[in-house]
C-alpha positions, 0 to 999 in steps of 0.5 A, a space after each residue: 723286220 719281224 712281223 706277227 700274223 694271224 687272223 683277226 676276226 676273219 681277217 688277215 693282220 700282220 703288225 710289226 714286232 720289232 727289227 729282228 737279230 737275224 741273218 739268212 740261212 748259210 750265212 757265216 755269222 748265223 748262230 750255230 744250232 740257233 732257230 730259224 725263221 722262214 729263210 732267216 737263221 739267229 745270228 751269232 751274239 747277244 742281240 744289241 738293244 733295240 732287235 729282237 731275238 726270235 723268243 723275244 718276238 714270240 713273247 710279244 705276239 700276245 701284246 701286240 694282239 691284243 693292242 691290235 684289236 683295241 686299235 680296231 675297236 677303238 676305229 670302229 667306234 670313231 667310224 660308227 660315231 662319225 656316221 651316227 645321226 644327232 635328232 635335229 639332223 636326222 629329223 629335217 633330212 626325214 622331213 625334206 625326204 618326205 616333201 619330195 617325190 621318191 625318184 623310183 615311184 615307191 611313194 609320193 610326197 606328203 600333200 601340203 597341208 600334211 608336210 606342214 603338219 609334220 614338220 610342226 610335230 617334227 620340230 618339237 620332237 626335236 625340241 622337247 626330247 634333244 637335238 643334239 640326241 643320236 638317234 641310235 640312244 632313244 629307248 622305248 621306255 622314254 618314248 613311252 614316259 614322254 607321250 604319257 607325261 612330258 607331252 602337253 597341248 600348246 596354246 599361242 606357243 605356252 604349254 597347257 598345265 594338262 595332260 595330252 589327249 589319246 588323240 594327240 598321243 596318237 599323232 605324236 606317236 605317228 610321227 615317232 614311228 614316221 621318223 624311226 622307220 626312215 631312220 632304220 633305213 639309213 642305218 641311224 639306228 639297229 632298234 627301232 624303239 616305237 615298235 613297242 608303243 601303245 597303239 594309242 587308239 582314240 575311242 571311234 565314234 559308233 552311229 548310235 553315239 548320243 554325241 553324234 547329233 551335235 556334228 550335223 544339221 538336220 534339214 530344217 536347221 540348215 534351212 534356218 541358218 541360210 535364211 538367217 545368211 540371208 537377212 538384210 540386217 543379220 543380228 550382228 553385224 559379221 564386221 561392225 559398221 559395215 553390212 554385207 550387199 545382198 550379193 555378199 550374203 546369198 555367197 555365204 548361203 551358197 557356199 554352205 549350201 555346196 558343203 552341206 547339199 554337195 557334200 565339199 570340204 571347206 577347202 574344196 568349196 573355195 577353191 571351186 572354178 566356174 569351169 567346174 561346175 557342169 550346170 548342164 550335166 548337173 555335176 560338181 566335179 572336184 578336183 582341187 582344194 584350198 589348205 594352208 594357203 596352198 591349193 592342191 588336190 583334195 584330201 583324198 589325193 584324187 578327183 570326184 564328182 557330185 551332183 548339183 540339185 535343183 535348190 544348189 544350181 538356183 544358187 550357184 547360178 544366182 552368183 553369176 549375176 554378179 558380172 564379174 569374176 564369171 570366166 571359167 578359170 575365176 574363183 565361184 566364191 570370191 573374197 576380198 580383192 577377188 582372192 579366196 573366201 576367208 574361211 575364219 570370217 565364214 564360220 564367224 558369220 555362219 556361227 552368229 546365224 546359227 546363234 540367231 536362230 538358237 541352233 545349239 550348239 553350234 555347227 562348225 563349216 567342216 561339220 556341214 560335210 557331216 550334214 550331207 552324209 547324215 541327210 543322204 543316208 537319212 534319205 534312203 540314197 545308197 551307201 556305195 552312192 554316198 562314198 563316191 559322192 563323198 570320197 571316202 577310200 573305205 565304205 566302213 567310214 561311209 557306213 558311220 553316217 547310216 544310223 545318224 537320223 531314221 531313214 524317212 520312211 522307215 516307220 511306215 516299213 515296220 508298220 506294214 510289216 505288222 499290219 
């Protein structure tokens, strides 16, 4: 057998060309004066069909090389498609990665309430832009085109006729870049096509912004709106025919009370323990958080604590008259068969009491951590204080709240400067 080698892209062939009109070297029926090969000589004749002579086999080399890196071509390409990632794949192997804690301790997963966003964004990437898509085909262009035009907001699952807004377009963008990072880490793909998208910045909200006012309660209005909680026989009726026990009203009162005089997210104000509440040290200590049906830890992803004022103990202790439901691991605001407050029916009554008392327009449960920020500031308390109150990872968020309403006092300030 005759065989061709040679290097092929570093490497070492040796495809076969063909058995070979050969004999070895010394034999009687070697060819006189015929070419040799290695230990193997011509043999005498014209070689029968099928075997070749050592031209022959000369002239076939080119062919067969060029045969020989179409195969390795055409291998590559089946093994490159056989490792190649389809989106709808690709995007859930992304999503159960980033669920699960990372074994090496490089990251943590996503809280609850994150990982069921993502996974609401995740799946409609898949989708809209194709789940039989490779991964390795998106383009940045297309990415571009779909977050500017193809993107629509959804309502009850029916897509709006209007464009995205920047912040949409920011989250999706999120996503894009969320899912494209891991997918160069598992070789899906050589180019990672968001590094080139817009930043998609929504407008940051300045102190001085006129629109600020709308995102808080001034004291009195917060003071209006409790009383209002309060009333025996409220406007409107939160549940029609039924009128909610006095008990039941100052529980709504104390738990806006806790959002806006402590400074808690609606989820960590339901998911409040009594072994929470330090009534001696004056302290809130929040530790955990209600989102999405799961409790958890709070946004931040760590612990804070809060001091409880004169007026918020009042009301904290007033719910414990109520008996039941008192112990250390029980819930301080209770909701129906003992379980967590709606937070949906909350705001329903919290927004007919402020529409009692004509505060417009009317604040939302999640605002009333605005309020706390916005008073704190207001009262001269000091910025690095208010972050730790309120958790903030970074004093420029905190600083936001500084110029929301004139410091009290500081009038007076500018006047004596002058006097």
């Amino acid at each position: 057998m005759i065989y061709a080698r040679f290097r092929w892209k570093g490497t070492s062939a040796e495809p076969a060309l063909g058995r070979g009109w050969l004999v070895p070297v010394g034999s009687e029926l070697a060819k006189p004066g015929g070419k040799a090969v290695g230990r193997w000589v011509e043999r005498r004749g014209r070689p029968p069909e099928g075997m070749l002579s050592i031209d022959r086999a000369w002239q076939l080399v080119p062919a067969v090389i060029d045969r020989y890196g179409a195969k390795v071509a055409e291998d590559a390409k089946q093994r490159s498609q056989a490792s190649r990632q389809q989106l709808g794949d690709a995007v859930e192997r992304w999503l159960a990665v980033r669920k699960a804690d990372d074994p090496n301790g490089e990251r943590e997963a996503w809280k609850h309430s994150h990982a069921k966003n993502m996974t609401t964004y995740g799946r409609r990437l898949v989708r809209e832009l194709g789940r039989d898509r490779y991964v390795d085909t998106f383009g940045t262009d297309e990415l571009r085109r779909w977050l500017a035009r193809d993107l629509k907001p959804m309502r009850n699952g029916e897509r709006l006729d209007r464009p995205a807004s920047r912040k949409m377009r920011a989250t999706y963008a999120q996503a894009l870049r969320g899912f494209f990072a891991y997918a160069l880490t598992q070789a899906w793909t050589d180019v990672d096509p968001t590094a080139e998208l817009p930043a998609y910045r929504t407008r940051r909200k300045r102190s001085d912004d006129p629109l600020r006012r709308e995102e808080y309660l001034t004291k009195a209005e917060l003071r209006l709106a409790l009383a209002q909680l309060r009333l025996e026989r409220p406007a409107a009726p939160a549940t029609p025919g039924r009128h909610r026990s006095s008990l039941e009203r100052d529980q709504d009162a104390a738990l806006i009370m806790v959002m806006a005089m402590a400074g808690l997210r609606p989820g960590e104000a339901i998911a409040l323990l009594w072994e929470h509440l330090d009534f001696r040290a004056k302290v809130i200590r929040v530790v955990e958080s209600r989102t999405m049906g799961v409790t958890d830890t709070p946004k931040s992803g760590s612990g804070r604590s809060v001091p409880i004022s004169d007026e918020l103990g009042t009301a904290l202790r007033h719910l414990r008259s109520r008996g039941l439901l008192v112990a250390p691991s029980d819930l301080v605001f209770v909701g129906r068969d003992g379980a967590h407050v709606d937070t949906a029916a909350l705001a329903q009554r919290f927004s007919t009491a402020q529409d009692s008392v004509g505060i417009e327009p009317q604040r939302e449960l999640r605002q009333m951590r605005n309020t706390f920020g916005t008073v704190c500031a207001a009262g001269g308390v000091p910025l690095r204080t208010i972050q730790q109150w309120m958790g903030h990872a970074s004093i420029t968020t905190t600083e936001i709240y500084a110029s929301f309403m004139p410091r009290e006092g500081d009038a007076a300030v500018i006047e004596a400067a002058f006097a």
